[in-house]
C-alpha positions in Angstrom: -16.3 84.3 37.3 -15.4 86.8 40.0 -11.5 86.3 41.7 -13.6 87.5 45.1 -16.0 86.4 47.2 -15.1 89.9 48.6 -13.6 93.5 48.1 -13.3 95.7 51.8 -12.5 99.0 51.2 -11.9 100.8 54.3 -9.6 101.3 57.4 -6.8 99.7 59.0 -5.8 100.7 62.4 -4.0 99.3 65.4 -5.6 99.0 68.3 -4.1 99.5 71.6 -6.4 98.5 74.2 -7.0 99.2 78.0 -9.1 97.2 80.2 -10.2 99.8 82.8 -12.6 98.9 85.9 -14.5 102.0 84.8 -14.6 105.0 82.0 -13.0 108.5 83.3 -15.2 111.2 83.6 -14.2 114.6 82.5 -10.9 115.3 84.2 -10.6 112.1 85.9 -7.6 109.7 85.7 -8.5 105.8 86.3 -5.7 103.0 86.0 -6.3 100.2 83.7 -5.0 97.3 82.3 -1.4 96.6 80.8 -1.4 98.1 77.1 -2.4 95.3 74.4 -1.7 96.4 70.6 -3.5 94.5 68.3 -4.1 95.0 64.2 -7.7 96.3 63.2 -9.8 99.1 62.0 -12.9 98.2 60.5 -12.1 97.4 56.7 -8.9 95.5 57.8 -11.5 93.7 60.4 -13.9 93.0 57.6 -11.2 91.4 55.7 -9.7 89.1 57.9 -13.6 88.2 59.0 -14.2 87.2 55.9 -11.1 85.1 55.0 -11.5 83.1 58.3 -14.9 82.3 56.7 -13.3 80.9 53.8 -14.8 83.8 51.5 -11.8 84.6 49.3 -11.0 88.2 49.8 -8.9 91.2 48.8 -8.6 94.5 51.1 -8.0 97.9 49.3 -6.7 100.3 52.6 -4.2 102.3 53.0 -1.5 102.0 55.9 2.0 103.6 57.2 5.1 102.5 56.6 5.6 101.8 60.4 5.6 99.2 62.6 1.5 99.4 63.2 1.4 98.7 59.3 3.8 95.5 59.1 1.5 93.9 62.0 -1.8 94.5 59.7 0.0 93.4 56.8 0.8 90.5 58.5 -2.2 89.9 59.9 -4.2 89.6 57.1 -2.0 87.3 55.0 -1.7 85.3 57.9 -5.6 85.3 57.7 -5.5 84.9 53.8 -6.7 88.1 52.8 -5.3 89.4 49.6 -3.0 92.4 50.0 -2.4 93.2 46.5 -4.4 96.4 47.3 -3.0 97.7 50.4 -0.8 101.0 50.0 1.9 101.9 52.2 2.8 105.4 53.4 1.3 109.1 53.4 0.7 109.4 57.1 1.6 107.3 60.3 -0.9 104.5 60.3 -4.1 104.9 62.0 -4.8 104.3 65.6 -7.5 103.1 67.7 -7.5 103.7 71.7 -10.1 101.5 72.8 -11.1 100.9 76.8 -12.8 97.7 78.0 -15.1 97.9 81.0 -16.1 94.4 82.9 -19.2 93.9 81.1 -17.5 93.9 77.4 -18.8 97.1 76.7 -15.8 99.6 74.5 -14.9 103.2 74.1 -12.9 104.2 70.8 -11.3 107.1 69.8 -9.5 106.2 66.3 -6.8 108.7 64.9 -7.4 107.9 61.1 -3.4 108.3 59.5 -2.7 107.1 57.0 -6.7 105.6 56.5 -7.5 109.4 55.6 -5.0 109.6 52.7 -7.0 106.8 50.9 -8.3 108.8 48.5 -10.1 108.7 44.9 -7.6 108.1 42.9 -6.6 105.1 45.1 -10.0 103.5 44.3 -9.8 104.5 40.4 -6.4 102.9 40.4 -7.7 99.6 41.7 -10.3 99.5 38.8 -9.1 95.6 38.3 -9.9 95.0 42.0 -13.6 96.1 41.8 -14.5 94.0 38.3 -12.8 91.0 39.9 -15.1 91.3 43.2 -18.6 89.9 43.8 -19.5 91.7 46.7 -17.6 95.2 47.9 -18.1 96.6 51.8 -16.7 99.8 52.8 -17.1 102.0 56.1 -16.6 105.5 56.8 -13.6 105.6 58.8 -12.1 106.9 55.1 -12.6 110.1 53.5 -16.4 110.1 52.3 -15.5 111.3 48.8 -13.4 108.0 48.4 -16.5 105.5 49.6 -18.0 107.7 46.9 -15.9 106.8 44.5 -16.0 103.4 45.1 -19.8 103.1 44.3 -18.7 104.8 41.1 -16.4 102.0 40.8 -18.9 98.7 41.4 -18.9 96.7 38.6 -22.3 96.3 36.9 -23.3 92.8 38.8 -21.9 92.9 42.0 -23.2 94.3 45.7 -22.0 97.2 47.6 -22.7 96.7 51.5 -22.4 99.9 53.6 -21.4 100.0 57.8 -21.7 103.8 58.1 -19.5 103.7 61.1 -18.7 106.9 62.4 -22.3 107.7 61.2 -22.6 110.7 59.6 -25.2 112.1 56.6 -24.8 110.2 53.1 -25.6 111.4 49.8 -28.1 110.2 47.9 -25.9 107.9 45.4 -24.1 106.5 47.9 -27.6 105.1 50.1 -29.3 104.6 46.4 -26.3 101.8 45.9 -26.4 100.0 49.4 -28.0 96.1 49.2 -27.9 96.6 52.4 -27.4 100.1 54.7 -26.4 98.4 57.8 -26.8 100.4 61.0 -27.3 100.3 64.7 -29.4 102.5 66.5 -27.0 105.9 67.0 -26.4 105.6 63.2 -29.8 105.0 62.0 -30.9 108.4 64.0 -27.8 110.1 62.9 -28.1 109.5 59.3 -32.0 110.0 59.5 -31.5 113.4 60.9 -34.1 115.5 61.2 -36.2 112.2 59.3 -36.3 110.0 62.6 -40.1 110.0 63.7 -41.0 107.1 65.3 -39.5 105.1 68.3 -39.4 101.4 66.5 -36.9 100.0 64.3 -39.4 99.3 62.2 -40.0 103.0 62.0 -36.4 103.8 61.2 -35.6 101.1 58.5 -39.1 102.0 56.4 -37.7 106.4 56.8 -34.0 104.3 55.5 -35.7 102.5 52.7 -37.6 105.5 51.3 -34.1 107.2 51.5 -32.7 104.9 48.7 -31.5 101.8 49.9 -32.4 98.7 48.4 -32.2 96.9 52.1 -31.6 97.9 55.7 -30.6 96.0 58.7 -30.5 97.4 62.3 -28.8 95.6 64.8 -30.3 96.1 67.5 -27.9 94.2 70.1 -29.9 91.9 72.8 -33.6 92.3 71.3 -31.8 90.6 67.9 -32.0 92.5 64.7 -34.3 93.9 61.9 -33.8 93.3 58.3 -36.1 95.2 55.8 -36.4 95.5 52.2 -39.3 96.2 49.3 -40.5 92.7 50.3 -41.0 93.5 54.1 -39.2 93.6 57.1 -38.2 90.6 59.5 -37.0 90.3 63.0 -33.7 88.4 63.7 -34.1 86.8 67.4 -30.7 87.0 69.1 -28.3 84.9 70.3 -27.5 83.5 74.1 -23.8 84.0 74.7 -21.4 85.2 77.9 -20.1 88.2 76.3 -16.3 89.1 77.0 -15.3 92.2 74.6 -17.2 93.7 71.8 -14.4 94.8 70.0 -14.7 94.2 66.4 -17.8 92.3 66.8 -20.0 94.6 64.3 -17.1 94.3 61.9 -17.1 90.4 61.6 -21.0 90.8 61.4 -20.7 93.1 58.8 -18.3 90.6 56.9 -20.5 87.9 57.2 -23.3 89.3 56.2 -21.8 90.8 53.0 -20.6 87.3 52.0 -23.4 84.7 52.7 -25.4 87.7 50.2 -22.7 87.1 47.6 -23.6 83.4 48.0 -27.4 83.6 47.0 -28.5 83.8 50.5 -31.3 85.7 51.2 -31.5 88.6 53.3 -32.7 87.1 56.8 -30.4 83.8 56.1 -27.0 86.1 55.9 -28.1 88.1 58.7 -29.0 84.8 60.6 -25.3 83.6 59.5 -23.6 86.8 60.4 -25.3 87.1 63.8 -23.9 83.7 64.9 -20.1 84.6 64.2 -20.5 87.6 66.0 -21.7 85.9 68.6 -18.6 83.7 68.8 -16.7 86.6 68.4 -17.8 88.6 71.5 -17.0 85.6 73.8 -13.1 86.3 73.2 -10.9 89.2 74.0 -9.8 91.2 71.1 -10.8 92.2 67.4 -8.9 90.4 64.7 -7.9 87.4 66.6 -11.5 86.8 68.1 -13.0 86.1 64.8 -14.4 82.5 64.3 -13.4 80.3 61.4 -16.2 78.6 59.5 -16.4 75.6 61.9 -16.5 77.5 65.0 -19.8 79.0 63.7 -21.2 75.4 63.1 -20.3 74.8 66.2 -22.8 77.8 67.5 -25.4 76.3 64.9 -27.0 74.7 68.3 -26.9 77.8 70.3 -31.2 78.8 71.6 -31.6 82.1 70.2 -33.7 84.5 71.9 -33.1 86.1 75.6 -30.0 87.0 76.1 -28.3 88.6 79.1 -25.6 90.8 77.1 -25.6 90.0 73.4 -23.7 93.6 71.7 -25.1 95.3 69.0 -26.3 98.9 69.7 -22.7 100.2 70.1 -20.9 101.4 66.8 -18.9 98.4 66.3 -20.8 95.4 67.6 -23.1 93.4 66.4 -26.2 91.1 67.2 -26.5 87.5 67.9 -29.5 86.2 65.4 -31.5 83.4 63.9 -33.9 84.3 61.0 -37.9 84.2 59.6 -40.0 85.5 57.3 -39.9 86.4 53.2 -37.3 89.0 53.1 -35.0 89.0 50.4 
């Protein structure tokens, strides 16, 4: 009997954000919105995705001992997200400056902190926490080394799910582990390097598969998604929503995803799941606090899936709105 639905390994930042009319070019100045700090980073986003679900889950991260780090802290035990893995101090904790435009669309530049001392050792310390933990995600907004040490670390049953967001090339024990590689379009490109041939994601997830991972999905924001695996692939229709910030969006995808897997779901049924809370959580302002509980996704259950006028999901943290078909497991 796992303790955890799920283990996020990753990166907790604080996000100050700037709505802005439009980005800056190169040595412009443009005014923007008062400043808004609010707790995230992409593990600690996973984390409190997850618990709002009702998935029972622990984050390992690493944070300052600052004020940015009390607000996580308190943000995911207000969430219900188990902190016994969260260090304190080493560096400042990280920060993300993220601008807003009108149309939802974000800019991030993230100052890692504290998330790059999470190292190794950390992970090997929190041995208990991986044999206690059905399904482990991790991200790569932490030192690679340490997301390669916590595929060392999975214990022998449970499923590692990868977001390599900032993309950058893996090693092949760390893509040989992933049930599933999840990507977007600049990450599937970046990590196929000179692989990418082909202008379909069908083309990218079979060069991914034959890469080592035992699944792929691409979000692929408003034409849906593609889910792939040994079995086949499947396309994930999107879904119709008014889209207000994509902050965070990919993260609580991501999250999803990872946990309707651990629940015997199949491949296209998680993705199906996961597409709908992101959904939800575009229509709000925000990372962390824009995440839907269990019931707000039931709500979206009715939602018609298919056009969609702004549904994220090729930017590196947001995610498509999707309904599912076909055999894939």
């Amino acid at each position: 009997m796992y303790d955890y639905d799920l283990l996020v390994v990753g990166s907790a930042n604080a996000d100050l954000v700037i709505g802005v009319e439009r980005r800056p070019g190169a040595g412009e100045t443009v005014l923007g919105s008062d400043l808004a700090v609010h707790p995230g980073g992409k593990g600690a986003n996973q984390a409190v995705a997850a618990a709002r679900l009702g998935a029972r889950t622990a984050l390992l991260a690493r944070v300052g001992d600052d004020a940015h780090g009390r607000l996580l802290l308190d943000s995911q035990r207000e969430s219900g997200v188990d902190t016994v893995g969260v260090l304190v101090g080493g560096a400042p904790t990280g920060v993300a400056l993220i601008t807003v435009d009108p149309s939802g669309d974000n800019s991030i530049v993230v100052s890692p902190g504290a998330n790059g001392r999470l190292t190794p050792g950390d992970v090997h310390a929190a041995a208990s926490l991986f044999q206690a933990s059905r399904v482990v995600s991790a991200q790569l907004e932490i030192p690679l080394e340490t997301v390669v040490e916590v595929v060392r670390s999975l214990a022998e049953d449970s499923r590692f799910v990868l977001n390599p967001s900032p993309p950058r090339p893996l090693p092949t024990e760390v893509l040989a582990a992933c049930d599933p590689l999840i990507v977007n379009e600049h990450e599937a490109k970046v990590i196929l390097g000179d692989s990418a041939v082909g202008d379909t994601p069908e083309d990218w997830a079979r060069i991914l598969l034959a890469k080592g991972p035992r699944s792929v999905v691409v979000t692929l924001g408003a034409e849906g998604a593609l889910v792939a695996s040994a079995r086949g692939t499947a396309r994930i229709p999107a879904v119709k929503v008014d889209a207000v910030d994509t902050t965070g969006a990919g993260d609580a995808f991501t999250a999803a995803l990872a946990w309707r897997l651990g629940t015997g779901a199949s491949l296209p049924e998680a993705a199906a799941y996961a597409a709908r809370v992101g959904a939800v959580a575009v229509t709000r302002q925000g990372a962390q606090v824009s995440f839907p509980t269990a019931g707000e996704v039931d709500a979206l259950s009715g939602a018609d899936p298919g056009d969609n006028p702004r549904t994220p999901g090729r930017g590196s943290d947001s995610a498509a709105g999707m309904s599912s078909r076909d055999e894939v497991r």
